[in-house]
KEKENU-642531 format. One line per field, with one value per residue (C-alpha): residue number from 1; x, y, z; residue in one letter. Coordinates in steps of 0.25 Angstrom, whole numbers, plus 5000, padded with zeros to 4 digits. Example, Ala and Ser with C-alpha at 12.3 -4.5 7.8 and 13.67 -1.06 7.14 Angstrom:
! residues 2
seq (1:2);
px (5049:5055);
py (4982:4996);
pz (5031:5029);
type (A:S);
! end
This chain:
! residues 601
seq (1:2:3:4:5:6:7:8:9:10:11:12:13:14:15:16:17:18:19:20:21:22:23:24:25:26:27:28:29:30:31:32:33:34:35:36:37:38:39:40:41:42:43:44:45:46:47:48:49:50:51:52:53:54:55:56:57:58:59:60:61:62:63:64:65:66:67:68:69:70:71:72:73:74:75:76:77:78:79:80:81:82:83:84:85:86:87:88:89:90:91:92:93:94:95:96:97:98:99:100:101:102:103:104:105:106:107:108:109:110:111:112:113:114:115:116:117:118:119:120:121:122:123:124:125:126:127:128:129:130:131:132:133:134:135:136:137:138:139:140:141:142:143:144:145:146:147:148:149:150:151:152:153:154:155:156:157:158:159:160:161:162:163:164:165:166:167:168:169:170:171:172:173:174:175:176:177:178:179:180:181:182:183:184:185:186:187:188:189:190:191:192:193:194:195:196:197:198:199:200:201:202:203:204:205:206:207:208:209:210:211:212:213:214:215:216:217:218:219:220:221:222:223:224:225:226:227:228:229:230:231:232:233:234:235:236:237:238:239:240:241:242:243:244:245:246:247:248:249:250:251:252:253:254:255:256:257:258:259:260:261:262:263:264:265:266:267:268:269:270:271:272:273:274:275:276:277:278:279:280:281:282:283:284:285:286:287:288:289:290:291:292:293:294:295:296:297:298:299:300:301:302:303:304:305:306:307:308:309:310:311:312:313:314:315:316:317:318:319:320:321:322:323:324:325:326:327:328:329:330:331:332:333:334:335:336:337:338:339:340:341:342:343:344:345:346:347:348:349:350:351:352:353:354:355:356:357:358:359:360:361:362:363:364:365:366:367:368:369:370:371:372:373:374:375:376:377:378:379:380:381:382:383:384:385:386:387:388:389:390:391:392:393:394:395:396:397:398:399:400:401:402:403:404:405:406:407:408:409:410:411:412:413:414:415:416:417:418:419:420:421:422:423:424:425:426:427:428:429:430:431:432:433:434:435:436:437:438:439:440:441:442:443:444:445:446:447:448:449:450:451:452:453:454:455:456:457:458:459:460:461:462:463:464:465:466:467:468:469:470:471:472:473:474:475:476:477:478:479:480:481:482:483:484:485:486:487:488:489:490:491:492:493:494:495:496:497:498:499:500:501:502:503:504:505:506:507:508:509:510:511:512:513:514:515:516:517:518:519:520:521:522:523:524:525:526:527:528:529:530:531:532:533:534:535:536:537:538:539:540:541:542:543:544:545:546:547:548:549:550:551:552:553:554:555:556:557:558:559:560:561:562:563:564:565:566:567:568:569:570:571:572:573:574:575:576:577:578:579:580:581:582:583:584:585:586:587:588:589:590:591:592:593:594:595:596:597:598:599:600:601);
px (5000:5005:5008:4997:4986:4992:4989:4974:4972:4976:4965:4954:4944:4947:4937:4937:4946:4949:4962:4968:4972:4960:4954:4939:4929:4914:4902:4894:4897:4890:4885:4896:4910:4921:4933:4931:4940:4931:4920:4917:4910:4917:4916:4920:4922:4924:4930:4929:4943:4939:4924:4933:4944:4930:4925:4911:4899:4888:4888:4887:4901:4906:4899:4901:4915:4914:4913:4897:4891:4884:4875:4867:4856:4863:4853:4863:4872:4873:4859:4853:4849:4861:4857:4867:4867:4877:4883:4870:4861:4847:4850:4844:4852:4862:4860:4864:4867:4869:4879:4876:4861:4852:4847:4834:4831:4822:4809:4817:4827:4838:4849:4851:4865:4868:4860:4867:4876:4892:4897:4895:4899:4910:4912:4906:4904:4902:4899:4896:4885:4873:4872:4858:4861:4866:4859:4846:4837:4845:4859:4858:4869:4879:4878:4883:4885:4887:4894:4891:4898:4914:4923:4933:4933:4930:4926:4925:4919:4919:4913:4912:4908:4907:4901:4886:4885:4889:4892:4893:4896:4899:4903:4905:4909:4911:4919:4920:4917:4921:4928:4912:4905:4906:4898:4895:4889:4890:4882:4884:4877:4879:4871:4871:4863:4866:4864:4852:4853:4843:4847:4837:4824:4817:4823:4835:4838:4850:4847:4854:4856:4857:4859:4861:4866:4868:4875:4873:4879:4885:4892:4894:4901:4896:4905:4919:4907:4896:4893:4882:4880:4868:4867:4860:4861:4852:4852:4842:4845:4838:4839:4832:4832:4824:4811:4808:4802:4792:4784:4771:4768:4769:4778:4790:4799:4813:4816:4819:4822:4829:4828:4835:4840:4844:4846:4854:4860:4866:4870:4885:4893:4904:4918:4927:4915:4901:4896:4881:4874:4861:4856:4843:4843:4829:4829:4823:4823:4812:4812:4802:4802:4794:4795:4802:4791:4779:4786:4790:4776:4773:4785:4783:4789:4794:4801:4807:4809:4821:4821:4831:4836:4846:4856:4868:4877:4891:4899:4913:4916:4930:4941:4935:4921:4908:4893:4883:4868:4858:4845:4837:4826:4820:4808:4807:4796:4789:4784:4778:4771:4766:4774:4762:4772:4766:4773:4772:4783:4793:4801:4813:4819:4831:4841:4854:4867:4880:4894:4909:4920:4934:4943:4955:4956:4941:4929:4915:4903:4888:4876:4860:4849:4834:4825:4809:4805:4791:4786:4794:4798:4808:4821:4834:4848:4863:4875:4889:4903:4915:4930:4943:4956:4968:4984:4987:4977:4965:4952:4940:4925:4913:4901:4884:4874:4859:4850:4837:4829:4815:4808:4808:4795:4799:4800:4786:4778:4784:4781:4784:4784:4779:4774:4777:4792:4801:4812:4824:4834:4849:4858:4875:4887:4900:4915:4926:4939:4951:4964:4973:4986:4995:4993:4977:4966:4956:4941:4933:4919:4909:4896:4882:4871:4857:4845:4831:4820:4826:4820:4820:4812:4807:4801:4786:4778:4769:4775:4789:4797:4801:4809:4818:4829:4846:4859:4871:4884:4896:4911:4918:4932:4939:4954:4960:4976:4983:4997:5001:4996:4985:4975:4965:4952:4948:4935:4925:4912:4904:4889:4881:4867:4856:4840:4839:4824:4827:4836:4848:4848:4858:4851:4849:4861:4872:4882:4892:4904:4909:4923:4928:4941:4948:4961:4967:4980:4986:4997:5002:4991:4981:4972:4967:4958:4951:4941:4934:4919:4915:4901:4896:4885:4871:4855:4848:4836:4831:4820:4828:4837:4845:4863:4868:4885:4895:4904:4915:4919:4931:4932:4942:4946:4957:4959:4969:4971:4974:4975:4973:4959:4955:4953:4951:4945:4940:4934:4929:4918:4916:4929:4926:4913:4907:4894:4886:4874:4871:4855:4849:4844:4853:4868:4878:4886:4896:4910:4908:4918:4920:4929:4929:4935:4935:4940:4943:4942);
py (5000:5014:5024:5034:5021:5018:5032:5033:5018:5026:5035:5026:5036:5050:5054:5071:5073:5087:5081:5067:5069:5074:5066:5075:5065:5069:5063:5072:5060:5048:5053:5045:5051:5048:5054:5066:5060:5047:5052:5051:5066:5080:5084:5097:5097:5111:5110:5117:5124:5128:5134:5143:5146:5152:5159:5157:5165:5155:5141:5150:5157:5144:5136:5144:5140:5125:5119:5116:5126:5139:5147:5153:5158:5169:5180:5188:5187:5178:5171:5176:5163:5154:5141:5133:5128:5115:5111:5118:5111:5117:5123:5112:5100:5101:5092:5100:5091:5097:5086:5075:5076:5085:5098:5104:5112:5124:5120:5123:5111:5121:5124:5139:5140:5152:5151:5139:5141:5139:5142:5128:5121:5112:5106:5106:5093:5095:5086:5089:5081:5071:5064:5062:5045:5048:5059:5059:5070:5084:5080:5082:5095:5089:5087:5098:5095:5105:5099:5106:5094:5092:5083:5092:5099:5114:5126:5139:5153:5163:5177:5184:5198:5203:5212:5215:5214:5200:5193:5177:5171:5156:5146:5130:5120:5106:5097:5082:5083:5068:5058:5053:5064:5078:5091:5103:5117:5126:5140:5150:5165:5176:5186:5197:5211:5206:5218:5220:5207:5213:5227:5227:5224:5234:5229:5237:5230:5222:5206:5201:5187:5179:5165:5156:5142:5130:5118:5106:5093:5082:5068:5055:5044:5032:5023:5020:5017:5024:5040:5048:5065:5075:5089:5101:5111:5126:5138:5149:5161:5173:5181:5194:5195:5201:5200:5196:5209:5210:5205:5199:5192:5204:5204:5197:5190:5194:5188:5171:5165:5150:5140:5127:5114:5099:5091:5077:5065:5055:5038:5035:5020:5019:5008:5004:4998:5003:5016:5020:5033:5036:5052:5059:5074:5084:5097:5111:5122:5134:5146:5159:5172:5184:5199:5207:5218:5209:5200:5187:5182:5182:5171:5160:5147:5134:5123:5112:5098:5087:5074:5063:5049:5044:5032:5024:5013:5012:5001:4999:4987:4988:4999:5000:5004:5005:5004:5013:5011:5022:5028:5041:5047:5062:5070:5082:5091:5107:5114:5125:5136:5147:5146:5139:5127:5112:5099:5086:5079:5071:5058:5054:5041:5037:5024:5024:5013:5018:5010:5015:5007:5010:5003:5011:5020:5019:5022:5019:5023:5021:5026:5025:5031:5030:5038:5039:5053:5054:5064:5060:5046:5036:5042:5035:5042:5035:5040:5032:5037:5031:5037:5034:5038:5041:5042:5057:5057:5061:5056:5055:5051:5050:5049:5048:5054:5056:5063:5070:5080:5081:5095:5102:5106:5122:5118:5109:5117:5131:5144:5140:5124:5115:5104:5095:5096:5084:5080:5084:5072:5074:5066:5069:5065:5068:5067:5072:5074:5075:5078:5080:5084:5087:5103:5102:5094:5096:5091:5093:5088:5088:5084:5084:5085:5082:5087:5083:5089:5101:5110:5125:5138:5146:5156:5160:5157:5144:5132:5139:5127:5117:5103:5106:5098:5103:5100:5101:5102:5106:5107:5108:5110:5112:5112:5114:5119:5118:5124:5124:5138:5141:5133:5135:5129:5134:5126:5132:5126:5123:5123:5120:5119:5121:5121:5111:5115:5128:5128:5125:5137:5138:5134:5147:5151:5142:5149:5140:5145:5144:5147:5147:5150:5147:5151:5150:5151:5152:5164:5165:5159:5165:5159:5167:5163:5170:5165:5168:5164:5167:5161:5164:5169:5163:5161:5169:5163:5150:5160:5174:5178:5185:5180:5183:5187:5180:5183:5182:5184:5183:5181:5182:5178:5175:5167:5170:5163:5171:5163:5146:5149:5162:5163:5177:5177:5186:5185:5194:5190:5195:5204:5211:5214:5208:5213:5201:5194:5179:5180:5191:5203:5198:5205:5195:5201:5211:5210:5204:5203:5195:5193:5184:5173:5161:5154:5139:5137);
pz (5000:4996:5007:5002:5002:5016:5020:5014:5021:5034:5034:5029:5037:5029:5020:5018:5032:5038:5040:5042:5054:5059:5070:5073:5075:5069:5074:5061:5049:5056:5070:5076:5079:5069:5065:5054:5045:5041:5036:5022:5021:5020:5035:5043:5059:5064:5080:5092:5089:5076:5081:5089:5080:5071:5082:5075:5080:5074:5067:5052:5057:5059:5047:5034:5029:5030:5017:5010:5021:5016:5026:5015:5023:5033:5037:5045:5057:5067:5070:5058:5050:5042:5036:5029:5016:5017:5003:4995:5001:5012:5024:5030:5023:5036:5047:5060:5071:5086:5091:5081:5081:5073:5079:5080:5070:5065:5057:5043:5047:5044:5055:5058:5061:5064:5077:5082:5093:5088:5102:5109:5094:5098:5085:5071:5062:5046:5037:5021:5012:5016:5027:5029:5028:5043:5048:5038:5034:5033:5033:5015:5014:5028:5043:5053:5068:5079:5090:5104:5112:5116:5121:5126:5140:5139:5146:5139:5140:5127:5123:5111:5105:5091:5081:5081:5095:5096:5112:5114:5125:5127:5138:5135:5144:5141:5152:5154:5170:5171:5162:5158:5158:5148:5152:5142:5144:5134:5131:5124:5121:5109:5103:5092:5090:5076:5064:5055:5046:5034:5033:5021:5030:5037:5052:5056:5068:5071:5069:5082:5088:5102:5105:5117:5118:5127:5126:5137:5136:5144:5139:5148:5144:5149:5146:5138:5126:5129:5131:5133:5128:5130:5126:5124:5114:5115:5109:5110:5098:5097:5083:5075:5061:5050:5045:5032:5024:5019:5030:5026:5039:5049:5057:5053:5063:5066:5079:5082:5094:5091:5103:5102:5109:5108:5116:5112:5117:5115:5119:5113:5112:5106:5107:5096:5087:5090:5092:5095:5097:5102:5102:5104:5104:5104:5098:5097:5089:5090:5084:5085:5076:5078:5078:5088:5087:5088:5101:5101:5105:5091:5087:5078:5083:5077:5085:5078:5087:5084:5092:5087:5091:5083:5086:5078:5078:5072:5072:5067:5061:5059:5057:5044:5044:5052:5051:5057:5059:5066:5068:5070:5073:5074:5075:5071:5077:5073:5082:5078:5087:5077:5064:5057:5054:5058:5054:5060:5068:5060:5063:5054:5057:5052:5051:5045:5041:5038:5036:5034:5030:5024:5014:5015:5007:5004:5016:5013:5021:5018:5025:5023:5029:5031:5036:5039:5039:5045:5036:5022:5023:5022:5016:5013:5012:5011:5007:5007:5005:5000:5002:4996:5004:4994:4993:5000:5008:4998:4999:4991:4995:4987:4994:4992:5001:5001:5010:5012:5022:5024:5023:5036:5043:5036:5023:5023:5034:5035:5028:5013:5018:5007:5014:5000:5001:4999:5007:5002:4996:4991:4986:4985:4978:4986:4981:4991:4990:5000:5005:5016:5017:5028:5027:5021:5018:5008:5004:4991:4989:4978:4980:4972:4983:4973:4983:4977:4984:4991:4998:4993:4996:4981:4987:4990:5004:5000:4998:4994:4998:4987:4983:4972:4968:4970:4964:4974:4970:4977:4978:4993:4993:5006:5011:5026:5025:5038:5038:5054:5060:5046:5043:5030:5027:5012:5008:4995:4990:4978:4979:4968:4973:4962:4963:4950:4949:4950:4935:4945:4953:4966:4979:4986:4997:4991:4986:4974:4979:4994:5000:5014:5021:5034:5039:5055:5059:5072:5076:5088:5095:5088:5080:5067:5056:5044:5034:5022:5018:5005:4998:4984:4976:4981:4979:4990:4987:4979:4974:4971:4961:4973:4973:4985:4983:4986:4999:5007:5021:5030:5046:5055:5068:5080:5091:5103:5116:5126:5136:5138:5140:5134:5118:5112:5095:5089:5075:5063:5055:5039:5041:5029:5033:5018:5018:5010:5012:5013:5011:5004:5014:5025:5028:5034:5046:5042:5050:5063:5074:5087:5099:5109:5119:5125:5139:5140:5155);
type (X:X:X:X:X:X:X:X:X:X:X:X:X:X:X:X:X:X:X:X:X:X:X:X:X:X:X:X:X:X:X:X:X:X:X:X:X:X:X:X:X:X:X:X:X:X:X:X:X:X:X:X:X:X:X:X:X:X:X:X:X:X:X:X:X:X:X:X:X:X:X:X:X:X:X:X:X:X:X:X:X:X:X:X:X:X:X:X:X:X:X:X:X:X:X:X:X:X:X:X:X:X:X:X:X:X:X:X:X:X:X:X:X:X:X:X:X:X:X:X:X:X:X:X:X:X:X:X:X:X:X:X:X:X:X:X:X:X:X:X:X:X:X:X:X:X:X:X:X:X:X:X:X:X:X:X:X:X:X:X:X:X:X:X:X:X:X:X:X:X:X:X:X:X:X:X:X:X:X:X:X:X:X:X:X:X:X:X:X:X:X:X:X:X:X:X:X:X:X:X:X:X:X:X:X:X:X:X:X:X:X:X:X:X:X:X:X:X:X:X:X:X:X:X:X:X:X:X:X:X:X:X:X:X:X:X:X:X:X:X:X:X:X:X:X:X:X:X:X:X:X:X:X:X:X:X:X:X:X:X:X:X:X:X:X:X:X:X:X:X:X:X:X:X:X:X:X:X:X:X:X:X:X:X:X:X:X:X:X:X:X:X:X:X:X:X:X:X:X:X:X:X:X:X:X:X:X:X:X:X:X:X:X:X:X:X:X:X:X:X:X:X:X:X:X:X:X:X:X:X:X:X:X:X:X:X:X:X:X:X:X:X:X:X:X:X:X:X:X:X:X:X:X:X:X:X:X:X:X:X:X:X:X:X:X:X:X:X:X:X:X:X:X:X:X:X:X:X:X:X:X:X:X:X:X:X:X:X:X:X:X:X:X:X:X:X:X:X:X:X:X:X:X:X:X:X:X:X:X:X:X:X:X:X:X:X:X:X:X:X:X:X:X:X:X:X:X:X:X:X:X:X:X:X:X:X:X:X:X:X:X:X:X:X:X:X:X:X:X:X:X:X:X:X:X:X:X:X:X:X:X:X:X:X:X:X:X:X:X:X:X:X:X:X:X:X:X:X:X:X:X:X:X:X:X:X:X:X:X:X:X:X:X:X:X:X:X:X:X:X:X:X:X:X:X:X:X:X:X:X:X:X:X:X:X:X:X:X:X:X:X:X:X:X:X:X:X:X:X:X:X:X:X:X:X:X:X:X:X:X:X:X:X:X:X:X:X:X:X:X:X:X:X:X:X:X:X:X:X:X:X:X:X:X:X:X:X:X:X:X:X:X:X:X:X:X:X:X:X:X:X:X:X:X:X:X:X:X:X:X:X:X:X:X:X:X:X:X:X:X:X);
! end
């Protein structure tokens, strides 16, 4: 056997690493914990260390430069509504998970993430394409999970003021207070007068935001095989927006109050062999608008309800492979106090069988899923993947996903609902390619995501919600260069997301074209880092003629330790101060700055 054969036998696991050497474990790929580097899927982990290296003041902040991931509805500041369009597909074709189980989510189904709390985020999770023959309906553009737990002993205190009136405060401890038994408190306050986010409406006033959040959580291990974990995640937000003008239904809203919590736990075994998990978490998430003049007693309500049960075994049969078998089930419930909005409870059901093995240099996995959705029916996705390590440490994978997603309660029920939708169904092709060297690493990826019966919005009040049928293709090119103290991450992105009954016209809010940019480097004890977003020509609309301009922004920051446990940063948002807009009527913020610290006790 060659040298460069001995090598790729060696590494029988890699498929699309960060780095070879990289030893991050991810729970994201099959809800099970496994080194990063053998999955057979391109897959982003974004650490602790590197949440506050970006000093990020919401999930969008944080977000917006990793590959396929295009907030393309951003309505102002922070707080103001952001919804992610992940590799051209619906802003509700990302399955968000809150610690490895799905979270409660608004009636649209679609996750508002820039009022999710970024300060008790200990870890990120990323993973690009299908995946819905693990996770089921949703998971058709990729899976993100927020991971608010952590192994590691901590106790830290941190303050932070900035431009527009901007003030957080956070405090997170998480200790191991016996050799069994882990304990986490963490919580967490910020708030902003915000500026007038529609200078072109007839509101003056600043749009301003509060939020407030709390993390609880505890983690036994009850044996050398067996551990147990329960946690709490809340956060209450409080935001004031515009109101849509003209204002036919008098008077329009322009304040929200968000409440939401989980709560999840969780039954663990795992030796060398066999592992098995059994979780249960409950979920709520309300919402209430009305108008600050008329007095909140006049709110409209929504609440929407998540209870799942889910549980899975995985067995290794050898060095070499693994199977995996598992079950879940969720209701999902609207409750709905004055939005005129009714739908019946909903149950989905869903069994799933997956196996892994590797032939050095080649890896194999296959997966299939059904699921019984109460209101639509029996539906069946699988997708398998198959990986060929090569000499110098390339590698190349092909894999074949499908997926689907019933319509939510908004989109059959709501205002515009059309109670005749279908559920969405997609199917994608995947080629990857990879390297890694000993100073960088690279990824590229081509994908052709077909999405039949996709669910669009053409204008109008009555019915205005439609199936249609979309083409996506794409191109994602990304490459991290590590040269001792400077380190770069470059990535760009080609979406080509066309309405093919709408003679090929772009998906509103996906720009073609996509570039990002991030540089640090360490001098003399500082840490510094700059980096560049810049996003393309788009649709505003999939019902105007209205292109949005391309732009390009650049943030800065620093990080100085000025003791063991005290961290001062600051950071400069927009530095330029590019005025643009990412959706029609709505400025993004202009230059923003923000100085802080943190003590580790």
């Amino acid at each position: 056997m060659s040298k460069q054969w001995l090598a790729a036998a060696l590494l029988p696991w890699a498929a699309f690493a960060q780095n070879s050497s990289d030893t991050t474990d991810i729970t994201i790929y099959n809800r099970v914990k496994q080194p990063a580097t053998s999955v057979l899927a391109p897959v982003e982990v974004i650490t602790k260390a590197e949440i506050e290296r970006r000093q990020p003041r919401s999930l969008v902040d944080l977000l917006e430069t990793l590959p396929g991931m295009q907030f393309g509805t951003q309505t102002g500041g922070i707080g103001q509504q952001s919804s992610l369009f992940l590799r051209g597909t619906n802003s509700d074709h990302v399955l968000v998970l809150l610690n490895g189980r799905p979270m409660a989510q608004m009636v649209t189904s679609n996750v508002d993430f820039s009022q999710l709390p970024v300060s008790n985020v200990e870890r990120i999770e990323y993973i690009r394409g299908p995946r819905a023959a693990i996770y089921g309906s949703k998971a058709l553009g990729g899976v993100v999970n927020i991971i608010t737990t952590s192994e590691v002993n901590t106790t830290q205190v941190g303050a932070t003021t900035g431009s527009n009136d901007y003030y957080a405060a956070d405090l997170s401890i998480n200790q191991w207070v016996t050799d069994a038994t882990r304990l986490q408190l963490a919580t967490g306050y910020r708030e902003t007068r915000g500026y007038d986010v529609q200078p072109g409406n007839t509101q003056t006033d600043r749009d301003g935001f509060d939020s407030k959040n709390l993390t609880l959580g505890i983690e036994q291990r009850l044996s050398q095989a067996w551990s147990w974990d329960a946690n709490l995640n809340a956060w209450e937000n409080n935001l004031e927006y515009d109101y849509f003008e003209p204002v036919w239904f008098s008077p329009g809203t322009d304040t929200n109050n968000t409440e939401v919590y989980q709560i999840d736990t969780g039954l663990r075994y795992q030796d060398e062999q066999l592992v098995g998990q059994l979780n249960a978490s409950y979920g709520e998430y309300e919402a209430e608008d009305w108008n600050k003049r008329s007095g909140r007693q006049t709110a409209s309500n929504t609440s929407t309800v998540t209870t799942r049960l889910d549980g899975l075994t995985q067995y290794h049969y050898s060095e070499q492979g693994y199977v995996q078998m598992g079950m879940d089930w969720q209701r999902d419930r609207l409750l709905a106090k004055s939005t005129g909005i009714s739908a019946p409870d909903r149950d989905n059901t869903g069994v799933y069988a997956s196996v892994f093995h590797t032939w050095s240099p080649l890896s194999f996995e296959f997966a299939a899923r059904i699921d019984d959705n109460e209101q639509f029916g029996t539906q069946d996705t699988w997708q398998s993947a198959l990986s060929l390590a090569l000499p110098q440490q390339h590698k190349v994978t092909l894999s074949y996903g499908t997926a689907f997603k019933a319509p939510a309660f908004n989109h059959l029920y709501g205002f515009g609902g059309n109670a005749m939708l279908k559920p969405e169904e997609s199917e994608n092709w995947e080629l990857g390619l990879a390297g890694d060297y000993s100073l960088l690493d690279w990824q590229l990826n081509l994908y052709r995501n077909k999405v039949d019966n996709l669910i669009v919005f053409e204008g109008g009040f009555i019915n205005s919600a439609r199936n249609t049928d979309a083409l996506i293709k794409g191109i994602e090119f990304l490459t991290k260069v590590n040269t001792g103290p400077l380190g770069h991450t470059l990535s760009y992105d080609y979406t080509d997301a066309v309405n093919e009954n709408n003679e090929g016209r772009q998906l509103a809010r996906r720009a073609k074209h996509k570039v990002s940019w991030t540089s640090d480097i360490d001098v003399a004890n500082v840490n510094l880092f700059a980096q560049v977003l810049y996003v393309g020509k788009r649709n505003d609309s999939d019902f105007s003629d209205v292109v949005m301009p391309s732009y390009t922004i650049w943030n800065i920051g620093a990080r100085y330790p000025l003791t063991e446990q005290l961290t001062l940063n600051g950071k400069i948002n927009n530095l330029f101060d590019k005025d643009y807009q990412v959706v029609s009527g709505y400025d993004a913020p202009g230059m923003e700055f923000y100085v802080g610290a943190d003590y580790r006790f």
